[in-house]
C-alpha positions, 0 to 999 in steps of 0.5 A: 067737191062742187067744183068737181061736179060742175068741172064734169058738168062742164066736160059734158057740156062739151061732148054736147057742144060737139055732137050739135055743133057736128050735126048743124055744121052742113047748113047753108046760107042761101045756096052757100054752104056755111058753117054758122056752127063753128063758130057758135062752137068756138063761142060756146067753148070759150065759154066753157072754158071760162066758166072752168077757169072759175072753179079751178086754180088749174089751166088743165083742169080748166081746158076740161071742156075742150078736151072733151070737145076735141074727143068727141070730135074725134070720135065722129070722125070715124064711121058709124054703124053702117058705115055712117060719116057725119064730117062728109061733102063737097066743096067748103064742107069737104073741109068741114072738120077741119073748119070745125076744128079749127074755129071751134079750138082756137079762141079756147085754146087763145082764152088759156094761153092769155089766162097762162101768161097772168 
């Protein structure tokens, strides 16, 4: 039963993980744009990740945390009210839920392939 709760803990953690992520993503460093959140989004993913694979015997159930993550992220790409774009700009941050996504899914998503291959 507990590994239940922290397993919804973690899948909310998630969305959190993304709605921040999602919000910092258009920082600069001096005049460069760069997308320190991504990677921070990558780091903490993983960690999520890691901290399922402790509470459940299964790789899905583990990879909840991401999956959430990857949800919200979906969902704020589309328009708000207002017609309101979070993921929008020019230059690198035109691809900004690409990098996002990308840097935010792939060490995760190499976490559970190595923990699949045990």
């Amino acid at each position: 039963m507990l590994g239940r709760i922290v397993l919804a803990l973690l899948a909310v953690d998630g969305v959190i993980s993304a709605v921040v992520g999602a919000l910092l993503l258009p920082s600069y460093v001096g005049s460069i744009p760069f997308p320190v959140s991504a990677l921070a989004a990558g780091a903490v993913n993983t960690a999520l990740v890691w901290a399922a694979m402790f509470w459940t015997d299964s790789i899905r159930w583990a990879a909840l945390p991401l999956w959430t993550w990857l949800a919200t992220v979906v969902l704020m790409t589309f328009g708000g009210p207002g017609s309101d774009i979070i993921f929008a700009g020019r230059g690198l941050l035109a691809y900004g839920s690409l990098i996002f996504i990308a840097v935010g899914a792939l060490p995760p998503v190499a976490l559970l392939r190595l923990q699949q291959r045990r």
